[in-house]
C-alpha positions in Angstrom: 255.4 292.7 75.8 258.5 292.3 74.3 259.7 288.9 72.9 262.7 289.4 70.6 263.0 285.5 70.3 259.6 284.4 69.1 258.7 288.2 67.7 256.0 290.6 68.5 253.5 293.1 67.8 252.3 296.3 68.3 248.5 297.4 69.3 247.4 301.5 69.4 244.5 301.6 71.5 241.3 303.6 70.2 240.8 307.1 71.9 239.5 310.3 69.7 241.0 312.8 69.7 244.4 311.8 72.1 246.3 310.6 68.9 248.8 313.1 69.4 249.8 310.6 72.0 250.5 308.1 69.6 252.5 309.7 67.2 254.9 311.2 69.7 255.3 307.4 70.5 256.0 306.4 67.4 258.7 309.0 67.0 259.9 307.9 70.0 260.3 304.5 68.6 261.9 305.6 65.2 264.6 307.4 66.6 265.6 305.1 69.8 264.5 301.8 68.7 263.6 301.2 65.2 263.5 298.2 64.9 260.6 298.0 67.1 258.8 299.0 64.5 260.9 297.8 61.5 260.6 294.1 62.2 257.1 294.0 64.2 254.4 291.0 63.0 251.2 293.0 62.7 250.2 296.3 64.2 247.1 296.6 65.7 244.7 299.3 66.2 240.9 300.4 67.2 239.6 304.1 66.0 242.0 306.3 66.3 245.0 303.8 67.2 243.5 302.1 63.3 243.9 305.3 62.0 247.5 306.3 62.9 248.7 302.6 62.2 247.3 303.3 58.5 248.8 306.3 58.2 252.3 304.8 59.0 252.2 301.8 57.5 251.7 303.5 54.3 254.6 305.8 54.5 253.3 309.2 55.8 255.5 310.7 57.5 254.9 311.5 61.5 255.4 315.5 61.0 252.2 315.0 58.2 250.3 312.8 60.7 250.5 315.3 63.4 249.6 318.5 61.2 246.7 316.4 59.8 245.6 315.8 63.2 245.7 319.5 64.3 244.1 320.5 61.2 241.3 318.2 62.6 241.2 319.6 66.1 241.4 322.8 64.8 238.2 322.9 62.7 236.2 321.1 66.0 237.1 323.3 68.0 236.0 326.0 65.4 232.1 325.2 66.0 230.2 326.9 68.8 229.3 323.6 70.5 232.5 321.5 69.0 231.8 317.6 67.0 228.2 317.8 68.4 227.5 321.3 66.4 225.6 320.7 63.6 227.4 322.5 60.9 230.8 319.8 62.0 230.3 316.2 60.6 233.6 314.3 62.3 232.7 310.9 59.7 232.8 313.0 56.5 235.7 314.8 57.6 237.5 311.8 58.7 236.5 309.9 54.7 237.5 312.9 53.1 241.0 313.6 55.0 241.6 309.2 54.5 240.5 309.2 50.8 242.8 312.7 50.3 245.9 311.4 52.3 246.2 307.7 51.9 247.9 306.5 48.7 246.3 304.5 46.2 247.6 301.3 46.7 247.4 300.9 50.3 245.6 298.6 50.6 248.5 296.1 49.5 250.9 297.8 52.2 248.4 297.5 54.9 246.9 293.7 54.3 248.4 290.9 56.1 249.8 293.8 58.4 247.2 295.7 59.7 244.4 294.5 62.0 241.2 296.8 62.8 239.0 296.3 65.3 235.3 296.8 64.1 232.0 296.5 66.5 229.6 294.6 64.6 226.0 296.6 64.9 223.7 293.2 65.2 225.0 291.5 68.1 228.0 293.7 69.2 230.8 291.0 68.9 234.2 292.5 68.4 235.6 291.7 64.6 239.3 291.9 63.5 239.4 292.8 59.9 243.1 292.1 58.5 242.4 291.4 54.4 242.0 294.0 52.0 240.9 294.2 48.4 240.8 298.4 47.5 242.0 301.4 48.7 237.6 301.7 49.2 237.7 298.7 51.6 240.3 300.5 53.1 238.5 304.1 54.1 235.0 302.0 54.9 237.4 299.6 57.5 238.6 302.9 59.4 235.6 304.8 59.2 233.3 302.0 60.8 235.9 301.5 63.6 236.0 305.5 64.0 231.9 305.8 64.2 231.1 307.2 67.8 227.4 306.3 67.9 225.1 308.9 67.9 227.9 312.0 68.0 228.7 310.6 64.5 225.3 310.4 63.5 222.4 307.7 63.6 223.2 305.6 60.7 226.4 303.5 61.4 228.8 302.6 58.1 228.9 299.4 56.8 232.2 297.2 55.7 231.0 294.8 52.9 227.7 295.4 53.4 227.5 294.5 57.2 227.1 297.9 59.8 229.8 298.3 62.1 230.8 300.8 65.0 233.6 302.1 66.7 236.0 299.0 67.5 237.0 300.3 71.1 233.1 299.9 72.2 234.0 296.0 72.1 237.7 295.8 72.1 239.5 299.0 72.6 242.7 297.6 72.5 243.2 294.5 70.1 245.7 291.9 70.1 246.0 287.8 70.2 248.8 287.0 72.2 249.1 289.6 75.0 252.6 287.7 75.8 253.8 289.2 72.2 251.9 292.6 71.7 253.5 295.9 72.9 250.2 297.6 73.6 250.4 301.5 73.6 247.4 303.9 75.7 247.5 307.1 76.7 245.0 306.4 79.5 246.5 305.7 82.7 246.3 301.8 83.1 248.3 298.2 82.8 249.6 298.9 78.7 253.4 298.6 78.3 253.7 302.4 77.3 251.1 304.2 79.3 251.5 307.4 81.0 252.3 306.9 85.1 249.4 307.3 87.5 249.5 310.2 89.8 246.6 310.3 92.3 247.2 307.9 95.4 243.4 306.7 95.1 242.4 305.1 92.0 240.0 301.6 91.0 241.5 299.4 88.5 238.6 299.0 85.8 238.7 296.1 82.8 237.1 298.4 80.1 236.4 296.8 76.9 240.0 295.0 77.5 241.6 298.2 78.0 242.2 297.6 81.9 242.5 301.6 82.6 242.7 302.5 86.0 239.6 304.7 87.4 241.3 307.7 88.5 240.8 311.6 88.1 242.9 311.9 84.8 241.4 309.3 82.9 238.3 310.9 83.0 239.4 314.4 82.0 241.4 312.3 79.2 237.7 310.1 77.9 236.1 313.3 78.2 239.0 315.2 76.1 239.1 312.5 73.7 235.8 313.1 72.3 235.6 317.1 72.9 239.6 318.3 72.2 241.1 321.0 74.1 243.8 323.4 72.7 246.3 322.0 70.4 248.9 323.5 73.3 247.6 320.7 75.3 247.1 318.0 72.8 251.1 318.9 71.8 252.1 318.3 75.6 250.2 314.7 75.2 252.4 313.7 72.2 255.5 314.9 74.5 254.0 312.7 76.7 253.8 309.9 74.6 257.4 310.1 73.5 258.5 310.0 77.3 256.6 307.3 78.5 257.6 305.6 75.4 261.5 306.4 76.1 260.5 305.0 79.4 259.5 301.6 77.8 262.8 301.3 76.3 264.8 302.1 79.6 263.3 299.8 81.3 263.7 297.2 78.4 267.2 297.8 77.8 266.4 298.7 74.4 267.1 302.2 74.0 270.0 303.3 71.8 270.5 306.8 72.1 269.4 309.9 74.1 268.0 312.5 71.9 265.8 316.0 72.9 262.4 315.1 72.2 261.4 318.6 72.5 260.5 319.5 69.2 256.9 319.2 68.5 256.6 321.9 71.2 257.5 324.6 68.6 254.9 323.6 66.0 252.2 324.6 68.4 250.4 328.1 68.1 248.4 329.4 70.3 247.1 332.8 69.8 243.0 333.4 69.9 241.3 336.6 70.7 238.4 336.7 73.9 235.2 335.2 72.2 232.6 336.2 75.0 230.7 338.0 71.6 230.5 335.0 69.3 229.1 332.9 72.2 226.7 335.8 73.0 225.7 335.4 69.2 225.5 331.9 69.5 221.2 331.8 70.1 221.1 334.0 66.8 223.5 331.8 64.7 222.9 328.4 65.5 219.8 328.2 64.0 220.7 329.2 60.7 223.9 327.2 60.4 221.8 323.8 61.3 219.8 324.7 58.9 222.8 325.2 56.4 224.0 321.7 57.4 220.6 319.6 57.3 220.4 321.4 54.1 224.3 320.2 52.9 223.5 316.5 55.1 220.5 315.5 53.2 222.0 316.3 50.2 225.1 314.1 50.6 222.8 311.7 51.8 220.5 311.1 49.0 222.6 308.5 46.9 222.7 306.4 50.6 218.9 306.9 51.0 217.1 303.8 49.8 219.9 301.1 51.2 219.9 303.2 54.7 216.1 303.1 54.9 216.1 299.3 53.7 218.1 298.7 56.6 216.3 300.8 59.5 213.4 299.0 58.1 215.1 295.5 58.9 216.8 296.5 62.2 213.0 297.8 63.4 211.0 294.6 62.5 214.2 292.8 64.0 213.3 294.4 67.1 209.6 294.3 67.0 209.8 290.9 66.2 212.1 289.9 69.4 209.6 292.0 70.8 206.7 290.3 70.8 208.3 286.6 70.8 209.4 287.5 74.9 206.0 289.8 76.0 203.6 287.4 73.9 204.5 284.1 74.6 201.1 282.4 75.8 199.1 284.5 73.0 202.2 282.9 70.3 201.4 279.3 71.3 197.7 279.3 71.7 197.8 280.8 68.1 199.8 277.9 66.5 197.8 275.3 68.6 194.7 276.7 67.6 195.9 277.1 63.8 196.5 272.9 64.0 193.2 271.9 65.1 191.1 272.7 62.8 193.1 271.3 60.4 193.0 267.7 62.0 189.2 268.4 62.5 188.1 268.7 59.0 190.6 266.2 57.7 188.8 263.8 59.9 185.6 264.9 58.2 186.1 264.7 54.3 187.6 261.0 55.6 184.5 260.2 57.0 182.3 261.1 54.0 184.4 259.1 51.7 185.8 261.8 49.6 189.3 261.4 48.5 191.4 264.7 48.9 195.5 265.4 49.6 196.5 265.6 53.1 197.1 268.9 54.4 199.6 267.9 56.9 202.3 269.5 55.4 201.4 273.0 55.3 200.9 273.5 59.2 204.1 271.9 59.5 205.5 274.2 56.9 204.0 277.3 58.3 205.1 276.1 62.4 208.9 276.0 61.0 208.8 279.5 59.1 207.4 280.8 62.3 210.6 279.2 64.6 213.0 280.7 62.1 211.5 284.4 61.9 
């Protein structure tokens, strides 16, 4: 919400593919009402709402943002089968377009400023990560909150040496004082600058604090977030965004001026030929181009290997271990009682035939304490 006395801040909320949405939004904001964006605290951000917040704060312009995002889009939807074909690796593509398009130094213009929302792997608490040190810490801090799990890949990134996930899993759309944060969605729901619902029959659903309403168009829109449609479509969604955003500042009194917001609508091509044949092909070349891209994964993945097998290794005896502490109790505790006895037993008999020896109380003790901690 807006609060020009005691200030306020800005949140994008997480959701693939549906950028678009955010940076027509954003232009929205520049032209009408910049100084909701000029003079805002902190801007927050989960997956893709991180992403686009990086890519402003550090100066890019809006008409970069949007043709990196359709470059995106456009080489998804190039595979046979989209970000699940094995030939399309959305992580490496999303590194490599951050470490080609960011500037150097950003990670002084986005600290302090900047607030990611991460999904810690061990216990799934939601982390806000705020501090930078390197452009590095940077790429790994949007990459871990942009990790679908298992579309991505089975591995999750780490961010100083601790694996996170996608931040919208836990908190999709991040903030501290919802009194002072303008939160922006382009699922239908409760955010300040959400698009309108339509249907008359809908269920209001708190989903990892995104509180989207359960309704016919929000789940075409989670379904096109991870698998994109046609850039034609994902063009009308920024339009979208720069309405309901104009909408916002209506009902705010805070817009300035009326301008045609009609402009991205140009920029999008759509001209592809019938492609019944290449799907017809599709058992013929599949196999060969997962092969191509196991071939071009493992590679890539062979400097990674020994600290991403160190750590399936831990996260598997983790498990085992909980394991067999809750489906083995009794057999646990008859173990340790048993491994006590004896010990009292045949202290009890060197006393009684007089020979001096060290206790050997301690090491049961030490061994029942090592075992509590494990």
């Amino acid at each position: 919400m807006y609060d020009p006395e005691s200030g306020w801040s800005l949140s994008f909320a997480g959701c693939g593919f549906l950028g678009f949405y955010h940076v027509g939004v954003t232009r929205c904001l520049s032209e009408h009402a910049p100084q909701l964006l000029r003079h805002a605290h902190k801007f927050f951000g989960a997956s893709a709402g991180a992403l686009h917040c990086a890519f402003f704060l550090s100066g890019i312009p809006l008409d970069q943002t949007l043709q990196i995002l359709m470059d995106l889009t456009r080489r998804a939807r190039s595979h046979k089968l989209g970000i699940v074909h094995p030939g399309f690796s959305l992580s490496k593509h999303t590194r490599d377009s951050l470490q080609r398009h960011l500037p150097d130094n950003v990670h002084q213009l986005v600290s302090g400023k900047m607030v990611i929302s991460l999904t810690r792997v061990p216990d799934g608490k939601s982390v806000l990560v705020s501090d930078f040190r390197s452009k590095e810490e940077v790429v790994d801090a949007l990459c871990c909150s942009s990790y679908v799990p298992f579309i991505c890949g089975w591995i999750p990134p780490s961010f100083r040496g601790v694996r996170y996930v996608d931040g919208g899993i836990s908190d999709n759309i991040p903030f501290v004082d919802s009194k002072k944060t303008i939160t922006v969605s382009p699922f239908y729901g409760e955010s300040d600058i959400c698009p309108k619902v339509k249907s008359t029959f809908f269920l209001h659903e708190g989903f990892t604090k995104l509180n989207m309403h359960f309704c016919t168009e929000n789940l075409y829109l989670v379904f096109r977030s991870l698998f994109p449609p046609d850039v034609k479509v994902l063009g009308e969604l920024c339009l979208q965004g720069y309405v309901d955003a104009l909408r916002f500042l209506e009902k705010n009194a805070l817009r300035k001026a009326v301008r045609n917001p009609d402009g991205y609508r140009n920029r999008i091509c759509n001209f592809l030929p019938v492609k019944i044949m290449s799907y017809m092909m599709l058992p013929c070349t599949l196999p060969v181009e997962s092969a191509i891209a196991v071939v071009q994964r493992l590679v890539t993945w062979l400097p990674d290997v020994p600290s991403d097998i160190q750590w399936l290794w831990s996260a598997t005896s983790h498990v085992c271990s909980q394991a067999m502490v809750r489906l083995l109790p009794v057999s646990r505790s008859q173990i340790s009682g048993s491994g006590q006895r004896p010990s009292s037993t045949n202290q009890n008999t060197v006393g009684a035939a007089g020979l001096s020896a060290p206790p050997r109380t301690q090491t049961p003790t030490l061994w029942t304490s090592r075992r509590g901690q494990s």
